[in-house]
GUDREN-357589 format. One record per residue: x, y, z of N, C-alpha, C, O in turn; residue in one letter. Coordinates in steps of 0.02 Angstrom, whole numbers, always signed. Atoms other than C-alpha are relative to their C-alpha. Example, Ala and Ser with C-alpha at 12.3 -4.5 7.8 and 13.67 -1.06 7.14 Angstrom:
REM GUDREN-357589
<pt n_x="+45" n_y="-59" n_z="+0" ca_x="+615" ca_y="-225" ca_z="+390" c_x="+45" c_y="+60" c_z="+0" o_x="+97" o_y="+59" o_z="+33" code="A"/>
<pt n_x="-42" n_y="-59" n_z="-3" ca_x="+684" ca_y="-53" ca_z="+357" c_x="-39" c_y="+55" c_z="+37" o_x="-14" o_y="+110" o_z="+45" code="S"/>
This chain:
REM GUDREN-357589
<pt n_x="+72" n_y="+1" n_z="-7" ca_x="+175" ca_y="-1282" ca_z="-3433" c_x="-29" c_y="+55" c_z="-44" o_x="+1" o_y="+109" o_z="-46" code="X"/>
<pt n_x="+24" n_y="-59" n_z="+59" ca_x="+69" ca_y="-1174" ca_z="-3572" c_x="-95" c_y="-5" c_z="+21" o_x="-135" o_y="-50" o_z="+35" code="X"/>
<pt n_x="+93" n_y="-39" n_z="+3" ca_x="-120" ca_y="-1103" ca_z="-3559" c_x="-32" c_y="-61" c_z="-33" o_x="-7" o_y="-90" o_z="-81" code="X"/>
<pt n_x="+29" n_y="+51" n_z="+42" ca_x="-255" ca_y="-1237" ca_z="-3593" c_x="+30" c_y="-79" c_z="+58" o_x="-15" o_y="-119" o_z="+73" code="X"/>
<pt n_x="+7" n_y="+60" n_z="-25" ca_x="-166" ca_y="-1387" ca_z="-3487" c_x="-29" c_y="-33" c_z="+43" o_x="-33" o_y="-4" o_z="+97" code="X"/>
<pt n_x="+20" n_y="+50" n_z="-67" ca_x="-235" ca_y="-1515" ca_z="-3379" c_x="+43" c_y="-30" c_z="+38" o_x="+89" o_y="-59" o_z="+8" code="X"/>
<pt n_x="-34" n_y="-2" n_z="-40" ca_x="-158" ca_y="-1545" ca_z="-3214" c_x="-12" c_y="-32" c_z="+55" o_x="-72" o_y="-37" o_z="+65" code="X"/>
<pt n_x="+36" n_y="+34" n_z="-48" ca_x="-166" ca_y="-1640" ca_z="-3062" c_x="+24" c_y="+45" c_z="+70" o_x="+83" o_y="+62" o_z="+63" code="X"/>
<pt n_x="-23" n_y="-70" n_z="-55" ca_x="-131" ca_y="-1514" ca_z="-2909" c_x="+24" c_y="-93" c_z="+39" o_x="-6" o_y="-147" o_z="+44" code="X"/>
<pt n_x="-36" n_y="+84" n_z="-50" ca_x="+4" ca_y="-1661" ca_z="-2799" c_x="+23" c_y="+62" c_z="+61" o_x="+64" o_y="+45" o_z="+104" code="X"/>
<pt n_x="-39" n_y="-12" n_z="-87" ca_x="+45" ca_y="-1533" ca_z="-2651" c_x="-33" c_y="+101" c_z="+4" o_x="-31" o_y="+151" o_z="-32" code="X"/>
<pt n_x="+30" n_y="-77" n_z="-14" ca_x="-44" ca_y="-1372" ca_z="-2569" c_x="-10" c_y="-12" c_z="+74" o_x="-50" o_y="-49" o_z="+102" code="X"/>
<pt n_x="+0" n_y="+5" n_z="-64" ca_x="-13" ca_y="-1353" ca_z="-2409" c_x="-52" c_y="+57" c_z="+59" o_x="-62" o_y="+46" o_z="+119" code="X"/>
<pt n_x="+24" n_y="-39" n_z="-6" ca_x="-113" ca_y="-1201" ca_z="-2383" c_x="-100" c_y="-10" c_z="+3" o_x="-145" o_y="+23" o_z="+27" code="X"/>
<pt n_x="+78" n_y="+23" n_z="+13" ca_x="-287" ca_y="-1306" ca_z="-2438" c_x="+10" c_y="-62" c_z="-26" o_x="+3" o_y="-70" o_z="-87" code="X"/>
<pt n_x="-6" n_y="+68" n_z="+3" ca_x="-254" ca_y="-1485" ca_z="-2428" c_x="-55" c_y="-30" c_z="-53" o_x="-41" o_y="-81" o_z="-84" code="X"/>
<pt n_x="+74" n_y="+24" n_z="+15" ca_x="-436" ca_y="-1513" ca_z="-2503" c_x="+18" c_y="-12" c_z="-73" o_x="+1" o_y="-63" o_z="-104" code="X"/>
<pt n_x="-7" n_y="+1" n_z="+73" ca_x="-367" ca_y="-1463" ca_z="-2681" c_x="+66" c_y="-59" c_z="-22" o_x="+71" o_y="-79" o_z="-80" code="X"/>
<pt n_x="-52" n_y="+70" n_z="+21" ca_x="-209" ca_y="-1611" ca_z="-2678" c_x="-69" c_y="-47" c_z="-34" o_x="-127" o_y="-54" o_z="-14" code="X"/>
<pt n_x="+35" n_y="+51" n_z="+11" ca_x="-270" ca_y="-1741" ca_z="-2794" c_x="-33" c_y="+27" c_z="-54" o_x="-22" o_y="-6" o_z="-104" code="X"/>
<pt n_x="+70" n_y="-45" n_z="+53" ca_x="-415" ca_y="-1616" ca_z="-2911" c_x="+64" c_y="+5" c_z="-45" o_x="+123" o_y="+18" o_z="-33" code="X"/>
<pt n_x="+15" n_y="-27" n_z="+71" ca_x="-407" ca_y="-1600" ca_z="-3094" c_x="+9" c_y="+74" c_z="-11" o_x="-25" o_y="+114" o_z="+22" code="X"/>
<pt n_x="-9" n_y="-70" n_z="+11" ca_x="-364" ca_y="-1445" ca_z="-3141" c_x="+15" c_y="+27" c_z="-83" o_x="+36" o_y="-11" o_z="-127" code="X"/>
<pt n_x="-18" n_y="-21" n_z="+66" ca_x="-345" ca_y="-1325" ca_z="-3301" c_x="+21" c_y="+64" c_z="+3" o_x="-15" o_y="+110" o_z="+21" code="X"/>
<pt n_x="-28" n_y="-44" n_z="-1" ca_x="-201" ca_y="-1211" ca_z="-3326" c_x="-46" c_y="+75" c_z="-42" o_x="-62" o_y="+73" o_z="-102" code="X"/>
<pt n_x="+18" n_y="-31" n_z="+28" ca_x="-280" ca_y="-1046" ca_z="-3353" c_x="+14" c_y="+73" c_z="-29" o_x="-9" o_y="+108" o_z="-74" code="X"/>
<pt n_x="-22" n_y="-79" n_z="+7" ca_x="-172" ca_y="-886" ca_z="-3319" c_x="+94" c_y="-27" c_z="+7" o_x="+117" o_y="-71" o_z="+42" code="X"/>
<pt n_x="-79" n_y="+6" n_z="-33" ca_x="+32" ca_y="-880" ca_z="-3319" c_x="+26" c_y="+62" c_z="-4" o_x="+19" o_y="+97" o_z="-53" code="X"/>
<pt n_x="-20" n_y="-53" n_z="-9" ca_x="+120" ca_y="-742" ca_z="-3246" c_x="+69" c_y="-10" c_z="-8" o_x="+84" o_y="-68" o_z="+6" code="X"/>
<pt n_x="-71" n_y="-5" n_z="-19" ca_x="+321" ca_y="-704" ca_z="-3258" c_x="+20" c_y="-31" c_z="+70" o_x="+12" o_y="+1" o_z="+122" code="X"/>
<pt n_x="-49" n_y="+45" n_z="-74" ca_x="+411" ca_y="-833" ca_z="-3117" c_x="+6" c_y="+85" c_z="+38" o_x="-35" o_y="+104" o_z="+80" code="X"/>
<pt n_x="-53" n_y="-58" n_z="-28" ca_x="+517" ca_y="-654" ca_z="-3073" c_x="-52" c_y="+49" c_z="+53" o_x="-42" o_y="+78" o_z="+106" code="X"/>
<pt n_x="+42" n_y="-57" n_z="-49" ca_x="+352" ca_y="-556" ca_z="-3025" c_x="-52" c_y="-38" c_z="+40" o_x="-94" o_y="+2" o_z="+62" code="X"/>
<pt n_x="+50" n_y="+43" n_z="-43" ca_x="+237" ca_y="-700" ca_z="-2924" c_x="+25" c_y="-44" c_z="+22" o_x="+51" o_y="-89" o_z="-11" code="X"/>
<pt n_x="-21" n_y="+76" n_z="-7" ca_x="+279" ca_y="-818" ca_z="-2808" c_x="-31" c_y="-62" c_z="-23" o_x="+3" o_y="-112" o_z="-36" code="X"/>
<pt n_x="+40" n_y="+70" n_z="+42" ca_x="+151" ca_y="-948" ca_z="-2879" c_x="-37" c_y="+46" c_z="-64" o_x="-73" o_y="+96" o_z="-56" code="X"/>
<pt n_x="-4" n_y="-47" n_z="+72" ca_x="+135" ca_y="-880" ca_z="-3071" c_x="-36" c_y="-33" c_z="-15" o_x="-69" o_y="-9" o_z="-62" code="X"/>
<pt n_x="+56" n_y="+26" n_z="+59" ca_x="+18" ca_y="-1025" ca_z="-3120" c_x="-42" c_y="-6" c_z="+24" o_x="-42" o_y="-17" o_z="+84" code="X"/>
<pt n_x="+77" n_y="-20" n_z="-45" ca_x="-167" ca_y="-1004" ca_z="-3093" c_x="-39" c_y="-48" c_z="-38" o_x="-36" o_y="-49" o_z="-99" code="X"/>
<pt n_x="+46" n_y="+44" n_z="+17" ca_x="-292" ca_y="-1139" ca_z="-3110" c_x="-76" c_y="+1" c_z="+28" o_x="-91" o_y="+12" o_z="+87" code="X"/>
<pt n_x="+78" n_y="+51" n_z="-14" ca_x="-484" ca_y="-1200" ca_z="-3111" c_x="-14" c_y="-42" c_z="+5" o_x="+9" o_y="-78" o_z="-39" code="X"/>
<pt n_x="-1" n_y="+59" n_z="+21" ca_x="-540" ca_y="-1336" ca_z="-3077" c_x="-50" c_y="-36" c_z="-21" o_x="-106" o_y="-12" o_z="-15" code="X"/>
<pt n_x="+28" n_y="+16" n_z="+52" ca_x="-610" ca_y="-1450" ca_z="-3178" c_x="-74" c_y="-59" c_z="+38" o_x="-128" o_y="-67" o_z="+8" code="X"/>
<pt n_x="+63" n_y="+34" n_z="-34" ca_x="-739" ca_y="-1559" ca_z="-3072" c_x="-34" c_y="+49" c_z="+49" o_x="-41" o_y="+109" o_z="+42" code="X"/>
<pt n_x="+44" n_y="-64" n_z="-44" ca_x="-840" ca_y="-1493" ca_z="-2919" c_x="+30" c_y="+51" c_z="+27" o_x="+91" o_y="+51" o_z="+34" code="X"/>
<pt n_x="-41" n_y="-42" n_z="-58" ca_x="-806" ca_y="-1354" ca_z="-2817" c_x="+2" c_y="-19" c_z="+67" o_x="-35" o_y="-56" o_z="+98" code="X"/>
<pt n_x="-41" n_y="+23" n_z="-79" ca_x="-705" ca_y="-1359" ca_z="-2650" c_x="-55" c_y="+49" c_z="+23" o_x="-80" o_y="+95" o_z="-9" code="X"/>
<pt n_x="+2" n_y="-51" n_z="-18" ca_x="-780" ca_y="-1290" ca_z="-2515" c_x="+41" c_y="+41" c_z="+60" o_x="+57" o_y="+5" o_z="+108" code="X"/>
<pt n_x="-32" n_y="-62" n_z="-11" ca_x="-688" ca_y="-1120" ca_z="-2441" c_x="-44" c_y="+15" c_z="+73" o_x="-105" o_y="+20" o_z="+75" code="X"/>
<pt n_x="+13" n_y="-48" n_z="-54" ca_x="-697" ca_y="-1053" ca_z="-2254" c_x="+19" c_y="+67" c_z="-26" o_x="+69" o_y="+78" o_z="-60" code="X"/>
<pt n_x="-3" n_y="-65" n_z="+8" ca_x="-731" ca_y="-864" ca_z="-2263" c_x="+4" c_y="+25" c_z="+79" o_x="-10" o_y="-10" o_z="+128" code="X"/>
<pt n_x="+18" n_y="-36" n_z="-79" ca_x="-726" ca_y="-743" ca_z="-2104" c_x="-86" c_y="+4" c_z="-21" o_x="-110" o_y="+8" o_z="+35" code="X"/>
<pt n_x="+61" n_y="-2" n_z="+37" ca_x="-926" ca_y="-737" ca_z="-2207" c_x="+4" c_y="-72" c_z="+22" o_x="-29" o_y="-73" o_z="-29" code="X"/>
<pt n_x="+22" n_y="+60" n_z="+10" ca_x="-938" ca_y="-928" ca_z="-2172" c_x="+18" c_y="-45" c_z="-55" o_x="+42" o_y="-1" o_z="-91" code="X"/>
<pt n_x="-16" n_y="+43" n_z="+53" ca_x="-898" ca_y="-1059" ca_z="-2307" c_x="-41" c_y="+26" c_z="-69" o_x="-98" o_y="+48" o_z="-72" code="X"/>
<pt n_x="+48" n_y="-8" n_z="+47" ca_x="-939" ca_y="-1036" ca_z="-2478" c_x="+55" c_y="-56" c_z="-62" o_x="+114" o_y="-69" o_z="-52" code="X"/>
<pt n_x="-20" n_y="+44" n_z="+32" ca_x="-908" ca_y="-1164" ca_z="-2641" c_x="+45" c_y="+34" c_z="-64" o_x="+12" o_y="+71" o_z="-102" code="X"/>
<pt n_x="-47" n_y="-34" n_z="+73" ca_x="-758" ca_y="-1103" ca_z="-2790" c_x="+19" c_y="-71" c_z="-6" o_x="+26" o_y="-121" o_z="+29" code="X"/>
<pt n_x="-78" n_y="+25" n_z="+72" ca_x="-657" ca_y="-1177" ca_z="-2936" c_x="+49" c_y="+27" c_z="-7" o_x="+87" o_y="+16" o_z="-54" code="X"/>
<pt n_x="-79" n_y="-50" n_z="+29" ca_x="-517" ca_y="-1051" ca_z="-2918" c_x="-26" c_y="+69" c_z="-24" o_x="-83" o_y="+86" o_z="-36" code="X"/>
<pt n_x="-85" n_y="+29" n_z="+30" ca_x="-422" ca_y="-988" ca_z="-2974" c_x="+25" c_y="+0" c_z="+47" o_x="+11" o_y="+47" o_z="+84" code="X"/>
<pt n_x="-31" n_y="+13" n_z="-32" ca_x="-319" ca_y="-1049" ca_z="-2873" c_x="+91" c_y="+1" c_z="-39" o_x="+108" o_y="-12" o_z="-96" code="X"/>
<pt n_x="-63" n_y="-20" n_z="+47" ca_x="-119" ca_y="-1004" ca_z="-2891" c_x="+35" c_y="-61" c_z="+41" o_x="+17" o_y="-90" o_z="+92" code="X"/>
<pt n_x="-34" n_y="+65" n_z="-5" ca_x="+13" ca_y="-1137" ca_z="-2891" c_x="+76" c_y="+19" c_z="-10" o_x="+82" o_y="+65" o_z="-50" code="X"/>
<pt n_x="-65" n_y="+10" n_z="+45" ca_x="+211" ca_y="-1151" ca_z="-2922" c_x="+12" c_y="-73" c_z="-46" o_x="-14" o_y="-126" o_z="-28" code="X"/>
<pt n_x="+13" n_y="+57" n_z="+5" ca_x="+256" ca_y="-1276" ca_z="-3038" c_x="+9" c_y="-64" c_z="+10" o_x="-16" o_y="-107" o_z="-26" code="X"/>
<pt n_x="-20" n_y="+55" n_z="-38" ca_x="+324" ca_y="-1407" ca_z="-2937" c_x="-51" c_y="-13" c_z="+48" o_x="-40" o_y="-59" o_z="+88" code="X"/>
<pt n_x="+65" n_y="+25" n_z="-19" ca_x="+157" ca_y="-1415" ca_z="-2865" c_x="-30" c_y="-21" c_z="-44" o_x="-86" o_y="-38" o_z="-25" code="X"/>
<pt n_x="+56" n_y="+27" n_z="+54" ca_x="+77" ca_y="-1471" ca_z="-3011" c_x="+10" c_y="-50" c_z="-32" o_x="+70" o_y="-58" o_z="-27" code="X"/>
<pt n_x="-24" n_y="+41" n_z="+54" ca_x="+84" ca_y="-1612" ca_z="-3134" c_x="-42" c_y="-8" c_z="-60" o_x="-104" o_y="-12" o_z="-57" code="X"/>
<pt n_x="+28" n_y="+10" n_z="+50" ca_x="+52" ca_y="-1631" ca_z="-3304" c_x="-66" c_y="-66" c_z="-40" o_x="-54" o_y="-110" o_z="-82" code="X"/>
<pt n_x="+37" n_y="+57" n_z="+58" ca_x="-94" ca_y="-1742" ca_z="-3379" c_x="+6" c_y="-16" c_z="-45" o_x="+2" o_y="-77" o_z="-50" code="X"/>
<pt n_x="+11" n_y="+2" n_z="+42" ca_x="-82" ca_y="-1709" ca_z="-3550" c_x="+54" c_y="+26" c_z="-32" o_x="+45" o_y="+33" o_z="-92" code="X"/>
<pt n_x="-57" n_y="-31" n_z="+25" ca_x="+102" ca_y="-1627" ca_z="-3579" c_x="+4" c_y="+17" c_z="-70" o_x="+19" o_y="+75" o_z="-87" code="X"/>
<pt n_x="-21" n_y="-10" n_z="+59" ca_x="+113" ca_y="-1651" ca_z="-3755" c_x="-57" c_y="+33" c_z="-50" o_x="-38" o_y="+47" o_z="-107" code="X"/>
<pt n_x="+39" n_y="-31" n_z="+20" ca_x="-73" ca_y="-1569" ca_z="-3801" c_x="-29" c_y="-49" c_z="-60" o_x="-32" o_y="-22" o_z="-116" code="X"/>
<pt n_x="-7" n_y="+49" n_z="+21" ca_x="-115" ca_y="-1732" ca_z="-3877" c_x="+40" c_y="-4" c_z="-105" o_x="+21" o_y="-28" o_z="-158" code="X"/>
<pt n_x="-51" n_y="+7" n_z="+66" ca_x="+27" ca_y="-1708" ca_z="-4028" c_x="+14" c_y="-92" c_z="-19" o_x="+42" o_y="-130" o_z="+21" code="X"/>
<pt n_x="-26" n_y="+55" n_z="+24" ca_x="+48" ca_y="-1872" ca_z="-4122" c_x="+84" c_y="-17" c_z="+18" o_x="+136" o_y="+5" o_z="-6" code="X"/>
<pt n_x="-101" n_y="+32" n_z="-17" ca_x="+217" ca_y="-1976" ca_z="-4028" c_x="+29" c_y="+8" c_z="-75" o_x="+83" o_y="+36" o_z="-70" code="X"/>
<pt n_x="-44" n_y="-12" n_z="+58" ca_x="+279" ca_y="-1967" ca_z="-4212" c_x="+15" c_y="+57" c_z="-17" o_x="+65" o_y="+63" o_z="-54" code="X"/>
<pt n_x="-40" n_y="-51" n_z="+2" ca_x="+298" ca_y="-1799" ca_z="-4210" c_x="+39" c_y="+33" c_z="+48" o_x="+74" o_y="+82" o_z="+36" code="X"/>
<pt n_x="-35" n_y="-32" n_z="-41" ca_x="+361" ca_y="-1779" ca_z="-4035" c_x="+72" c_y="-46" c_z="+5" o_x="+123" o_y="-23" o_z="+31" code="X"/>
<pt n_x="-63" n_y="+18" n_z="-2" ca_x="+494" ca_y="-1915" ca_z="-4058" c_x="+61" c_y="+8" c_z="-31" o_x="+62" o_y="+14" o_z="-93" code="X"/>
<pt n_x="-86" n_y="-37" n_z="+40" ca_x="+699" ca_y="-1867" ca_z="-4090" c_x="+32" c_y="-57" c_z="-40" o_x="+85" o_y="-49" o_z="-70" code="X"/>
């Protein structure tokens, strides 16, 4: 996963609301020092967020591992002729 991708968030168990949303990779930290290293926005409306303050509406960032995520656009739209072996 690299800075810049689009993503479909498939599992958050912590905020069900965001399974399913569009997303765009925006921060990546070292695996070794975060348990969820990849941090996203997302790309349509904002969710909205219970606070001990009451609800309020974000885009993130929201952090992820990446077996929560999936790729939209993997190849950063590179011409198949240059990604094929």
């Amino acid at each position: 996963m690299n800075l810049g991708d689009k993503v479909i968030i498939k599992e958050c168990h912590s905020m069900p609301a965001l399974v399913g949303k569009e997303a765009k990779v925006v921060v990546l930290v070292d695996p070794e020092l975060a348990k969820y290293p990849i941090h996203v926005l997302l790309s349509g409306d904002p969710i909205k967020i219970g606070t001990s303050f009451g609800a309020r509406l974000s885009k993130g960032p929201f952090t992820f591992r990446e077996d929560e995520l999936e790729p939209v656009d993997p190849n950063h739209g590179i011409p198949e002729i240059f990604t094929k072996q």
